[in-house]
C-alpha positions in Angstrom: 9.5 -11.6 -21.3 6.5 -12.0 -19.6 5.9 -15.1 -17.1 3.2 -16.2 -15.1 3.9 -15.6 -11.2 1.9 -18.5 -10.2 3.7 -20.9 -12.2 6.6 -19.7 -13.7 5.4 -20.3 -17.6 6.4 -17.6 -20.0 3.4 -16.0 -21.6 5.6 -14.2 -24.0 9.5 -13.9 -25.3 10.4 -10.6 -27.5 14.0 -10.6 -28.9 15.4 -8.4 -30.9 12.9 -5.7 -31.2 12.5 -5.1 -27.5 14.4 -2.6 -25.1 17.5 -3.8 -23.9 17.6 -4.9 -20.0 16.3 -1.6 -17.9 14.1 -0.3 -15.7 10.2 -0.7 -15.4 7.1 0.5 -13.6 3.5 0.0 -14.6 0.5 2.4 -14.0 -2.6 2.5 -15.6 -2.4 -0.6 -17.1 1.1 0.1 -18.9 4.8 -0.3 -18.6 7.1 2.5 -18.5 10.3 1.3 -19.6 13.6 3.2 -19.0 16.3 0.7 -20.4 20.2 0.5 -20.0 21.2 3.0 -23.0 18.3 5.3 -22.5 15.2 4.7 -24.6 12.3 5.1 -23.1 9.1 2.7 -24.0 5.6 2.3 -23.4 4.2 -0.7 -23.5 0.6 -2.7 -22.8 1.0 -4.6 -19.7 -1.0 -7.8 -21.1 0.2 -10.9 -20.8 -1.4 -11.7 -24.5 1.7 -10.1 -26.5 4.4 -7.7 -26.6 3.0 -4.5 -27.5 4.8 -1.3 -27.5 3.1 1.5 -28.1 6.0 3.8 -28.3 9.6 4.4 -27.9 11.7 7.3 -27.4 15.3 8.2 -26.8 16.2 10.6 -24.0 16.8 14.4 -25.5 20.2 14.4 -23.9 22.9 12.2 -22.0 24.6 13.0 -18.5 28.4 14.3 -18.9 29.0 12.5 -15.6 28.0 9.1 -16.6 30.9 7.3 -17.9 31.5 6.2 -21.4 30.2 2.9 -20.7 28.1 3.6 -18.3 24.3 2.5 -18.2 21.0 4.2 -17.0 19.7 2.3 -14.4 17.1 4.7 -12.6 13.3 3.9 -12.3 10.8 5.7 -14.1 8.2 7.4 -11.9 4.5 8.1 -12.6 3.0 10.6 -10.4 0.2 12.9 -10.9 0.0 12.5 -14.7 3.6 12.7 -15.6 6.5 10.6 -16.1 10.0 11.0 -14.6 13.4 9.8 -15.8 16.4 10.6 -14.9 20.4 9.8 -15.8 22.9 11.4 -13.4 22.2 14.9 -13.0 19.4 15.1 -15.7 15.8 15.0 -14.9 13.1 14.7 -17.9 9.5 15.1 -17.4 6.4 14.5 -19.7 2.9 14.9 -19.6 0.9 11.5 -20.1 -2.3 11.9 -18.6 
């Protein structure tokens, strides 16, 4: 969902195709997504539309996180790469 922060209004709704509830951080003019069961997604910040320009799921899940357990860490941008992490497992990519 995007709103407007001056007035509340919703600019935008995406169900069903968009990453579950999750993480976010913005640089460049995108969204790094990290949701709940692991996907990663990039998306244009724009208040115009969802658009996701890609999606991934991470190459492997922590042993210490339970069964049920979520992935609730930030992604991090810094010096052209991206950062996520669940438990014990850091991943890093190149997106400069």
């Amino acid at each position: 969902m995007c709103q407007d922060i001056k007035d509340g209004k919703v600019k935008w709704q995406s169900k069903g195709r968009a990453l579950k509830a999750g993480s976010v951080t913005g640089a460049d003019g995108l969204l790094f997504v990290l949701d709940e069961t692991g996907q990663a997604g990039l998306l244009e910040a724009t208040p115009k539309a969802y658009t996701e320009k890609g999606r991934f799921k991470l190459p492997k899940v922590s042993t210490l996180r339970k069964p049920n357990g979520k992935v609730w860490t930030y992604p991090v941008v810094s010096d052209g790469k991206l950062y996520l992490r669940d438990q014990e497992l850091v991943f890093c990519y190149e997106v400069k």
